[in-house]
VOBAPA-765304 format. One record per residue (C-alpha): residue in one letter; y, x, z. Coordinates in steps of 0.05 Angstrom, whole numbers, padded with zeros to 5 digits, always signed. Layout:
<sites>
AYXZ/...
</sites>
This chain:
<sites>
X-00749-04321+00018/X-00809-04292+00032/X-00868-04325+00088/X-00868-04280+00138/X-00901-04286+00196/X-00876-04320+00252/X-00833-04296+00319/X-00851-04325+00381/X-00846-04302+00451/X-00907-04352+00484/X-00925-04324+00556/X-00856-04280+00548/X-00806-04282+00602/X-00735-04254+00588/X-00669-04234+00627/X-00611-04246+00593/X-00543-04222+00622/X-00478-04244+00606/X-00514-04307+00583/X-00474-04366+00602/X-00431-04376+00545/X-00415-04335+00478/X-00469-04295+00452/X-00512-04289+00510/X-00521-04366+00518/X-00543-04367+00441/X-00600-04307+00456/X-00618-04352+00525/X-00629-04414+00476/X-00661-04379+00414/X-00718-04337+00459/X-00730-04411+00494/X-00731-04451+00429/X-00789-04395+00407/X-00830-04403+00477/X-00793-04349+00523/X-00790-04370+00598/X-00715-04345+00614/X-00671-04320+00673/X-00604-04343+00644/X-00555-04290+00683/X-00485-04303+00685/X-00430-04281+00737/X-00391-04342+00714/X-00320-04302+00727/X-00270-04296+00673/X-00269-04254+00609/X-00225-04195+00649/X-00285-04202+00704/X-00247-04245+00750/X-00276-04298+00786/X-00355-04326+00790/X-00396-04393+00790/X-00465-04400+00777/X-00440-04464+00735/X-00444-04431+00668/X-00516-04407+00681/X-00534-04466+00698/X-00511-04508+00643/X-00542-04469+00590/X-00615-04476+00640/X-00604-04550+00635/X-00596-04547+00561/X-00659-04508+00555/X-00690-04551+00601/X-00677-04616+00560/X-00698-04584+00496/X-00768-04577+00534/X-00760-04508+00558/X-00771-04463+00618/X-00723-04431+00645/X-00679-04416+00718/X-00604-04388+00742/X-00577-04329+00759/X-00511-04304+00787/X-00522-04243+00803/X-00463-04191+00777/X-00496-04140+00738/X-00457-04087+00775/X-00498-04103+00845/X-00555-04059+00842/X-00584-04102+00902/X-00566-04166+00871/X-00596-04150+00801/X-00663-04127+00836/X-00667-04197+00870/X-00657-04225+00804/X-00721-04190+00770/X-00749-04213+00838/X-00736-04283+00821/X-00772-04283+00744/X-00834-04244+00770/X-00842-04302+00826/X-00830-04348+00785/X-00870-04330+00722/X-00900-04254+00735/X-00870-04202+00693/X-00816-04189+00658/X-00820-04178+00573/X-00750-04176+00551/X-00686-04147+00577/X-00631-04167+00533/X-00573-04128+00563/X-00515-04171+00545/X-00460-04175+00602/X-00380-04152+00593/X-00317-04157+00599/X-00254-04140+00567/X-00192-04103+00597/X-00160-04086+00531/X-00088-04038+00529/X-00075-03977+00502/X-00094-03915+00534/X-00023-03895+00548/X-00017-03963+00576/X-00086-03972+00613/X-00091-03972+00686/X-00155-03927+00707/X-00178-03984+00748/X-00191-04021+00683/X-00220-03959+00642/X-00273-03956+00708/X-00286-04036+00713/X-00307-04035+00643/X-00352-03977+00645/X-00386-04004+00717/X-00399-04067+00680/X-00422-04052+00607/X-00455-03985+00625/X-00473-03987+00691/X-00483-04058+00689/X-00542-04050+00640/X-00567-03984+00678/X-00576-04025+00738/X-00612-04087+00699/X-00657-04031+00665/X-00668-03992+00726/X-00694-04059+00760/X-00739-04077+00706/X-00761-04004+00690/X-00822-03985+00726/X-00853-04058+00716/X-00850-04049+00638/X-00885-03987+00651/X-00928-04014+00699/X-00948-04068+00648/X-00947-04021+00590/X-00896-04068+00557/X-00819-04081+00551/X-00766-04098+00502/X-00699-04075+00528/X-00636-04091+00485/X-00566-04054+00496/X-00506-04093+00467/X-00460-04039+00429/X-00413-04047+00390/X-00366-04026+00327/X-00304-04010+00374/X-00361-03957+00411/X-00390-03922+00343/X-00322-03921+00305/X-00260-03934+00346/X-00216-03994+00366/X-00143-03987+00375/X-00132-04015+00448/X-00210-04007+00469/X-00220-03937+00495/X-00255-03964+00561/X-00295-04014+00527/X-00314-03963+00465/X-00329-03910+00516/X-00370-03952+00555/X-00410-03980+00478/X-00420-03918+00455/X-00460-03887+00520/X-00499-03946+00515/X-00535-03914+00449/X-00540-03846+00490/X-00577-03887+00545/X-00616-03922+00497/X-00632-03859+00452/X-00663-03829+00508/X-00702-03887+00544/X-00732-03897+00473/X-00762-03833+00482/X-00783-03832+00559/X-00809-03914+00548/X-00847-03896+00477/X-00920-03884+00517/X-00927-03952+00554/X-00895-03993+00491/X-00826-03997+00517/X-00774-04003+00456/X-00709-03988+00477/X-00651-04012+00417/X-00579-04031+00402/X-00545-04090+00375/X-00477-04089+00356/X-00450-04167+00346/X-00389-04185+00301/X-00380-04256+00330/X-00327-04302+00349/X-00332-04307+00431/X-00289-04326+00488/X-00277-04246+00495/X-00271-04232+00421/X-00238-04300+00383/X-00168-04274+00386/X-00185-04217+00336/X-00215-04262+00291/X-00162-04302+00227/X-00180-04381+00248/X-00218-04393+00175/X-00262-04332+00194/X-00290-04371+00264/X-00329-04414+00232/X-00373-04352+00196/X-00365-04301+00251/X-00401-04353+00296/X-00449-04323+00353/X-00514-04359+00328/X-00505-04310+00265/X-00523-04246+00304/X-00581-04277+00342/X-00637-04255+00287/X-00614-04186+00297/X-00639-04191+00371/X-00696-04225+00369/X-00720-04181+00316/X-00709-04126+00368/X-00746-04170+00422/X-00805-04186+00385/X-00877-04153+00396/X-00873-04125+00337/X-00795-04090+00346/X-00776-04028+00324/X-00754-03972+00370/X-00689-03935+00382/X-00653-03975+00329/X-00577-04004+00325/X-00571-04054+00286/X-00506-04084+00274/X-00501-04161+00253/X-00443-04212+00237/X-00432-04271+00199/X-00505-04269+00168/X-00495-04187+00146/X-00545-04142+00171/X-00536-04070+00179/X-00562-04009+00218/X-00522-03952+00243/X-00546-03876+00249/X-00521-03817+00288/X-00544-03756+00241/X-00535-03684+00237/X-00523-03644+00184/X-00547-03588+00147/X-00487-03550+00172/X-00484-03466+00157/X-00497-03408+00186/X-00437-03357+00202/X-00460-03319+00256/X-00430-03289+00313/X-00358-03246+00297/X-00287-03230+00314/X-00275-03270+00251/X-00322-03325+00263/X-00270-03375+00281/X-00232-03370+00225/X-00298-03369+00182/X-00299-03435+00219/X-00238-03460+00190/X-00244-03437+00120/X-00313-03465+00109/X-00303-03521+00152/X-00327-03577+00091/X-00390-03541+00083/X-00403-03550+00165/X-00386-03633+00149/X-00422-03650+00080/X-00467-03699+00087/X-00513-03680+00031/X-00585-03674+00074/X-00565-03701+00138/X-00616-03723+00171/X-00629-03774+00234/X-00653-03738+00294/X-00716-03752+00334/X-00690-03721+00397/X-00633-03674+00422/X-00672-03615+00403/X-00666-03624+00332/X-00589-03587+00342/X-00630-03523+00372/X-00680-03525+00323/X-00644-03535+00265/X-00595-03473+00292/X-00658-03425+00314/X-00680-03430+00243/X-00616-03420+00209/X-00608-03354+00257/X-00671-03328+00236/X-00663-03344+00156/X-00612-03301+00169/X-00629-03246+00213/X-00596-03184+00205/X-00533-03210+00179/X-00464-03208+00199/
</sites>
């Protein structure tokens, strides 16, 4: 183990959604232990998104509380643009700013899509994605205004790969990097890092998947370095990192290389037959923005100019 330096978040006041129980009650704890002042947000309702108390927020603010910490309840669903601005409201009277953003609220409404009702596809979406657009939105133009933020988007695996049963909540994971790719970009001048965490960890919305002599590893405490790492001053920026039972990867949406076939009657079926070629990985590469795609295609056209 080597002695690197310290993460603390003195004089750092955090939001954390979602955070009365499960993962988000293990970030609320972890950014207190390490000096965080934190809004501890919780709708209190069940894991389908029925039903509310303040009770669970509360709890976890009494814990931090005895453990010598600072720290106040929310209840606010993320969902309620109005509500969510009273909540940033609340930290910056109480404490001034806001630092972190650790956008960690959900719900499951799992079926298959030739089973799902559309209500359930949309509930999911308004609370994952739109849930964290309207938490981000209401802490945006103070980050910039303070020329600091650290905003974390909770992904997930069932969002970058696929879940049988989860096409609302993979839909919903998976435009959370698009949102996050781009706010990277737009928040990069005034030091706001945008990135992604996606948790493997045993839950109240996610124990059923897990064999019972797996709970004990898959336990929520084990993805919690993941996000403080992309909380702390010195955080990266527009990064997913995934993190479960003390494993620590990152994902990467690339581009490849691809090939040039120009424009012809025959084109599609060029398509077809060379189809591998278009897919090998060899030389992908990790975009910086969307205009890699255009680039990487303008100078492809012109390397081949005349052809075809």
């Amino acid at each position: 183990m080597s002695n690197s330096t310290s993460i603390d978040f003195q004089g750092r006041v955090a939001i954390v959604t979602g955070a009365g129980g499960g993962l988000g009650r293990q970030h609320a704890l972890a950014l207190a232990a390490r000096g965080a002042k934190v809004v501890v947000n919780d709708l209190g309702g069940a894991r389908d998104g029925s039903g509310g108390s303040v009770s669970a927020a509360q709890a976890v603010v009494d814990e931090i509380k005895a453990a010598g910490g600072e720290a106040i309840a929310n209840g606010a669903s993320v969902t309620d643009f109005e509500a969510v601005q009273a909540m940033v409201k609340q930290a910056v009277d109480a404490w001034g700013r806001v630092d972190i953003l650790v956008n960690n609220a959900g719900i499951l409404r799992d079926k298959s899509f030739a089973k799902m009702e559309l209500d359930d596809f949309k509930l999911v979406v308004d609370v994952h994605l739109m849930g964290a657009v309207n938490c981000t939105k209401a802490v945006w133009a103070l980050m910039n205004e303070q020329k600091y933020g650290r905003i974390v988007m909770t992904t997930s695996s069932s969002g970058l790969y696929g879940n049988f049963g989860q096409s609302n909540y993979g839909a919903a994971k998976l435009a959370l990097v698009g949102l996050m790719q781009t706010l990277s970009i737009e928040g990069a001048k005034n030091d706001i890092r945008v990135n992604c965490l996606a948790p493997t960890a045993a839950t109240r919305m996610t124990e059923d998947l897990f064999p019972k002599d797996m709970l004990e590893a898959f336990r929520p405490e084990a993805v919690v370095p993941a996000m403080l790492v992309l909380v702390a001053q010195d955080a990266p920026n527009r990064t997913i990192l995934c993190a479960g039972a003390g494993t620590f990867e990152a994902a990467h949406i690339t581009l490849t290389q691809g090939a040039w076939l120009g424009i012809a009657a025959d084109t599609p079926e060029q398509l077809a037959a060379r189809l591998s070629e278009v897919t090998a990985r060899e030389g992908e590469a990790v975009p910086q923005s969307g205009t890699a795609q255009g680039a990487n295609e303008v100078a492809k056209g012109q390397a081949n100019a005349g052809r075809r």
